[in-house]
N, C-alpha and C positions, 0 to 999 in steps of 0.2 A: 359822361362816363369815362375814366380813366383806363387807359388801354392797357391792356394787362402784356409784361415784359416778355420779352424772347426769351428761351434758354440762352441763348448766346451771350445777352446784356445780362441775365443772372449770373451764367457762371463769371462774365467778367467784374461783376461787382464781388463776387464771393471773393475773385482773386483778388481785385484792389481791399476788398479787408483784411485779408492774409496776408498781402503783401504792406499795407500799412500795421500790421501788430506785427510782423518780421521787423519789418522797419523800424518800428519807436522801441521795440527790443532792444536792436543794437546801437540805438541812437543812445538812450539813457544811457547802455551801457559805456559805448563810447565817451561819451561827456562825463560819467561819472572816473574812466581811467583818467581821460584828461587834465580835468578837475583836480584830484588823486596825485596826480600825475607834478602839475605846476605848484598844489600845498606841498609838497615833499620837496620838490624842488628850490623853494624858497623856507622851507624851513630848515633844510640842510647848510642854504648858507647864512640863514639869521645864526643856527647852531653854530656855526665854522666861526663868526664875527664873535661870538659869544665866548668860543672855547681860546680865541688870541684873545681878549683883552680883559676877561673876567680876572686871570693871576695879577695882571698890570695894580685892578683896583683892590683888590684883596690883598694887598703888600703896603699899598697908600694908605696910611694911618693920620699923618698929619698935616694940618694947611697949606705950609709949605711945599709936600709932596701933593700933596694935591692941585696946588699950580702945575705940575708936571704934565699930571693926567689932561687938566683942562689944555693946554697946550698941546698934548699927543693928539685930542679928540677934534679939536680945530683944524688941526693939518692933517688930518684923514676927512675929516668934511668938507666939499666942496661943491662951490654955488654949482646946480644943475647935476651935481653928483648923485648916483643912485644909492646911497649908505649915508644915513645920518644916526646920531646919538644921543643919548638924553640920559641925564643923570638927575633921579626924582630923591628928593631927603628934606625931612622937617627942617636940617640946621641951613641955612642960605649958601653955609660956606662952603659946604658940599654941594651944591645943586650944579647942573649943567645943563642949556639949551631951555625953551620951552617946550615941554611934552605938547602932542594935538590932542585929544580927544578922542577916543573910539566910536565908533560908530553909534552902537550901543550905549554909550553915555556910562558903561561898569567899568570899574577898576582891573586893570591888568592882572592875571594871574600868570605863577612864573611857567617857564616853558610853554605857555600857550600864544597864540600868535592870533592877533587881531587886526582887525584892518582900519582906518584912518586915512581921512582924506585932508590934504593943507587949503591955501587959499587958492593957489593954483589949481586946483580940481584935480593935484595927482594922487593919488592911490599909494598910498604907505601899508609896506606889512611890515607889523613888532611884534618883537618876542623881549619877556621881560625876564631879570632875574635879580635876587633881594642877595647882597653883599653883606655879609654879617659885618657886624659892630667892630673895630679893633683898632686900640689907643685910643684916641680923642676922637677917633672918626663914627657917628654912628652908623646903623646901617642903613644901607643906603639903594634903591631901585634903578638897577642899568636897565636901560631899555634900546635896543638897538631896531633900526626900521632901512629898508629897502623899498626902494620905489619899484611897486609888483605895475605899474599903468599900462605897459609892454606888455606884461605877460596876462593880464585881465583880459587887456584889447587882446589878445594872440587865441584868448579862451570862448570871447564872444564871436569872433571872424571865425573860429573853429564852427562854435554854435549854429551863427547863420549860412554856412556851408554845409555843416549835418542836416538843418532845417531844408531847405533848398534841394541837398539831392536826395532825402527823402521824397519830398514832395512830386519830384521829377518821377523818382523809380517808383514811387506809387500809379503814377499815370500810366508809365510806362510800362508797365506791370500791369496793370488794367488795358491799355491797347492791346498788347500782344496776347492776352489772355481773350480779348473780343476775337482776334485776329483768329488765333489759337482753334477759339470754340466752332467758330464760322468755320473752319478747315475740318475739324471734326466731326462736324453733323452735316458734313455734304452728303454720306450716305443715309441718311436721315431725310434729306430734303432729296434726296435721288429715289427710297424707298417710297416717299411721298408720290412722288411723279408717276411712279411704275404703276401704284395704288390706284390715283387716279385716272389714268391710261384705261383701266381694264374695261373691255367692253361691258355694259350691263347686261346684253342679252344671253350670254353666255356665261353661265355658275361655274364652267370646270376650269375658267384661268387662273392660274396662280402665280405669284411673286417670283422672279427669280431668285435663288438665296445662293447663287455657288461664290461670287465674289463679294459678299459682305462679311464686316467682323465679327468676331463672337458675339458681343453684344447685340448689335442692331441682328445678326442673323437670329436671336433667340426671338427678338420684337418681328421679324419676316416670319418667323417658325409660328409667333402664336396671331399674325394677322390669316396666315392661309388657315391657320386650323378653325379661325373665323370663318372664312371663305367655303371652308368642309361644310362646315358646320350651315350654312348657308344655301349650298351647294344640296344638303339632305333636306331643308327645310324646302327650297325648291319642288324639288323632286317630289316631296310628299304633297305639298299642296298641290303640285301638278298631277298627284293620282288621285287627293282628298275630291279634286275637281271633273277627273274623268269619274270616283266614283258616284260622287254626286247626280252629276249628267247619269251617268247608269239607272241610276235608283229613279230617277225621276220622269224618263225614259220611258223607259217599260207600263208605270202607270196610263202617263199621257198618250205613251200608242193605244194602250186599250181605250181609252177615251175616247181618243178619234177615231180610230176602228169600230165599237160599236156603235159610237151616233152615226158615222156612213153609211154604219149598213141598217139603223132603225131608220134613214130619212131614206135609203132608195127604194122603198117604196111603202107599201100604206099596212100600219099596224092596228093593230086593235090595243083595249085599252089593257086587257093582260100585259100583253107582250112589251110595251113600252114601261112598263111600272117594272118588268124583271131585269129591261135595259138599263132603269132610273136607279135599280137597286145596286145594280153592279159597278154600274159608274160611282155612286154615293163607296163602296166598296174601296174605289182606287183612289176616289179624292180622299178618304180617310188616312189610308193612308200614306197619301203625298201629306195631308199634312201633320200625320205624326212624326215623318222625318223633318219636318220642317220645325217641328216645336220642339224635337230629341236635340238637330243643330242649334237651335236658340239657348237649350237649356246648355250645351256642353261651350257654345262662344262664351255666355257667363261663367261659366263652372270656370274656361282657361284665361280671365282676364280679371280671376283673385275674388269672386262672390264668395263671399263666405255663407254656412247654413246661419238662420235665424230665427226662428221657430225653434228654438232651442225649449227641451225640458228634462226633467228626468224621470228616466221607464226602466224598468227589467227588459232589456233585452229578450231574455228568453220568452217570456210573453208576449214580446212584439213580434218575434220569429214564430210564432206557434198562430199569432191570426194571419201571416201569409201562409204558412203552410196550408192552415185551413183554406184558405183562398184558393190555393189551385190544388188544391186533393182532386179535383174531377180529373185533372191533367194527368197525375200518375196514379190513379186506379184503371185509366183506360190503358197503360202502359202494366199493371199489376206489381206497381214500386209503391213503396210506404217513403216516408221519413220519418228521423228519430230526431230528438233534441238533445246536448249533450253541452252540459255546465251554463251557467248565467253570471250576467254580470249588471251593474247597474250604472248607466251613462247617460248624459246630458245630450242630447240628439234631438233631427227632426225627426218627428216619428214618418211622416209620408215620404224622404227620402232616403232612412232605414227601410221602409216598406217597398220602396221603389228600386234597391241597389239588391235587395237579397229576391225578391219575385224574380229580378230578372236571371239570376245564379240559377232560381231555383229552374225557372222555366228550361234556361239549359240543358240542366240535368234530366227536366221530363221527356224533352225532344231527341238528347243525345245519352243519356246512360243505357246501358245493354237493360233489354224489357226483365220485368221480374227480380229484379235488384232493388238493393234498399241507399238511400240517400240518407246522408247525416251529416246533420248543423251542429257544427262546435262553434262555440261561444266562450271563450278564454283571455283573461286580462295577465297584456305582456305590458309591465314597466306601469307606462301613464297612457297607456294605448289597452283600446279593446278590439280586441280579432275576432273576424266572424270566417269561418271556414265550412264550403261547401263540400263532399267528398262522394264522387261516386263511381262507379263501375264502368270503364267505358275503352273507347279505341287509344291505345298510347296516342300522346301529342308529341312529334319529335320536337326536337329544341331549337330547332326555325322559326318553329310557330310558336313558342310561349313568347317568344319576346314580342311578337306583333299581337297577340291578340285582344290586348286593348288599344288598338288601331282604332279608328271610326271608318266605318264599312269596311273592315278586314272580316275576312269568315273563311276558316280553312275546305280543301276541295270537298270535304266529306259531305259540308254545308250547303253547297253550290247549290242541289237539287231543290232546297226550301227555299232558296232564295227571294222567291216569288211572296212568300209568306213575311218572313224575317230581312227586316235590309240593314244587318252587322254593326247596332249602335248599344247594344247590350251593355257588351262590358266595357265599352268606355262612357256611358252612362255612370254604369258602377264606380270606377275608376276618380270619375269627375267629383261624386257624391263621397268618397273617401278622401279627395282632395279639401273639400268643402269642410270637412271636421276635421280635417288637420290631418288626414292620415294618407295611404297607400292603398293601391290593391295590387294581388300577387297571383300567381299562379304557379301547381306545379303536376306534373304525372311519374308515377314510380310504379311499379309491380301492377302495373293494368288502374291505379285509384289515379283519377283527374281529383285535384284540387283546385278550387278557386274561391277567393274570399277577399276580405279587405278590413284594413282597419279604420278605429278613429279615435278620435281623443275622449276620453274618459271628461274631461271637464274643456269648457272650452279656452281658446289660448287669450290671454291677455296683451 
């Protein structure tokens, strides 16, 4: 398995590519002035050779004159000299030198300048130009050449000098850019250390952040708010755990309290069957907390419902009403139904998130009041809403009340009865269909309900 790179070897490779397209930027560029630079140079003086000796042949008309020229053009050429001439014409008696060949094997055109190499392997550049017709003479192609081998070689040692310190300042461009990176994430590799340092058994240490830079301070800023965030998780689990022990508690002391006191001494067969009732009593319910936390660990680790189908709601909420009508006629509360909707749901954990709403409201809404179920479709969600008549909840407590084992003071006294898994039940079962549960109290009405998805999510 290939090891995956540092920041530091990335950002220094990022530089070496930056710094190599910097680089062959000004490299082309360079080479093309150059370049540029040496044709202009030599075409100025093929021009200069061109502009002294073109009158000389545009005057020479006949044979005779034309010994002249060939004469002039000999004593201006010389062995090893950088300027030779050539004079190209169908008639013999005008001709001069032998022309070489272009490179390209095409015929000269005037004012353009080509390059031609002799037997010597040196480098000629021509420029030609066509002498019109006059007297006996016709017209005739002067081509004048300069030996460019100097200034070729002067363009390639350029070349492989440009190549060269490219190559260099690319590396070097890339070390310092390693060098560079390693400098700049020392507080990167410092904020690691401190990270690692922190004691585990202790949630409330935090990062230092007074000396780091904006940057790495916002990455310090959002590891502590990690650590917060951490730090509440703690904390909760370490009360999730003392309430548990509570709950579990209370059962198992009456357990072993009454069998102590049926074995100290000799019962009859009543009295042991009202002992066996009682205890059946508190293991029941040790283990309905025990199957409420198994249903909410799946509920928080993404079970989704499955028993999916589709019901009227309102008809599903009118057979738990019916269900615990004994509970609020001993209370002398009704409930009412109010709107329907039609959704894709489990129907036994519909039955199971609004019983538990309801039972609420038989335990806790003021005696002789009435309770009413709204059932209303927001968006691609269905909302089911409990409302009923009861003691304001300040706003401490609506945010905890779907805790698991939270129960506000008022609750305390049935505690015995109820062990506070209600509405995070509910909550979990809203989770489960895709939705929420909420709560709110205004003008003496407690509300509490919950949504879910109208169809399920793909």
């Amino acid at each position: 398995m290939i090891r995956k790179l540092s920041l530091a070897w990335r950002l220094a490779i990022m530089f070496a590519v930056t710094a190599a397209a910097v680089f062959s930027c000004v490299a082309v560029f360079l080479y093309c002035v150059m370049t540029d630079s040496v044709r202009g140079q030599i075409r100025g003086e093929l021009m200069f050779q061109h502009v002294l000796l073109d009158p000389m042949l545009r005057e020479r008309h006949t044979e005779e004159e034309w010994q002249v020229v060939r004469q002039k053009l000999s004593g201006m050429t010389q062995d090893g000299g950088r300027m030779r001439y050539w004079i190209m014409s169908d008639d013999p008696r005008y001709r001069y030198g032998n022309a070489l060949a272009t490179k390209t094997g095409q015929p000269l055109t005037d004012e353009e300048i080509a390059f031609v190499k002799d037997e010597a392997q040196r480098v000629w550049c021509v420029m030609s130009r066509t002498i019109a017709a006059l007297g006996d003479r016709p017209a005739v192609r002067f081509v004048v050449a300069q030996d460019s081998t100097s200034y070729l070689a002067t363009k390639e040692s350029f070349t492989r000098i440009l190549r060269t310190t490219s190559a260099l300042g690319i590396l070097l461009v890339a070390a310092l850019g390693y060098w560079i990176a390693k400098l700049g994430l020392w507080p990167v590799r410092q904020l690691s250390r401190e990270a690692n340092a922190l004691p585990p058994g202790d949630p409330r240490q935090r990062l230092r952040l007074e000396k780091l830079a904006p940057e790495i301070h916002q990455l310090g800023v959002s590891f502590n708010n990690a650590l917060a965030r951490r730090e509440s998780a703690w904390l909760q689990l370490e009360g999730f755990n003392a309430d548990v022990a509570h709950e579990l508690r209370t059962p198992l002391t009456n357990l072993i309290g009454q069998t102590q006191v049926a074995l100290s001494q000799r019962r009859d067969v009543d009295e042991l069957q009202d002992i066996l009732m009682s205890n059946l009593e508190e293991l029941e319910r040790m283990s309905n907390i025990v199957n409420d936390m198994l249903f909410l660990s799946c509920a928080e680790n993404g079970v989704r419902a499955a028993e999916l189908s589709q019901v009227s709601l309102r008809h599903e909420a009118q057979k738990t009403a019916d269900y615990l009508e004994d509970a609020f006629l001993l209370r002398d509360m009704r409930v009412t139904l109010d709107g329907d909707a039609s959704a894709c749901v489990d129907r036994r954990l519909f039955h199971r998130a609004l019983a538990n709403l309801l039972s609420n409201s038989a335990r806790y809404a003021r005696r002789g009041t009435q309770v009413t179920v709204t059932i209303a479709v927001v968006g691609a969600r269905v909302q089911v809403r409990v409302a009923d008549q009861g003691e304001p909840i300040p706003p401490a407590q609506r945010a905890r009340l779907f805790e698991r084992f939270y129960r506000g003071d008022a609750a305390r006294a049935q505690s015995g009865a109820h062990h506070g898994l209600g509405l995070s039940i509910v909550r979990a079962i809203a989770v489960m269909h895709g939705g929420e549960a909420f709560a709110d109290s205004q003008d003496g009405i407690n509300t509490f309900g919950f949504s879910m998805m109208r169809r399920p999510e793909t």
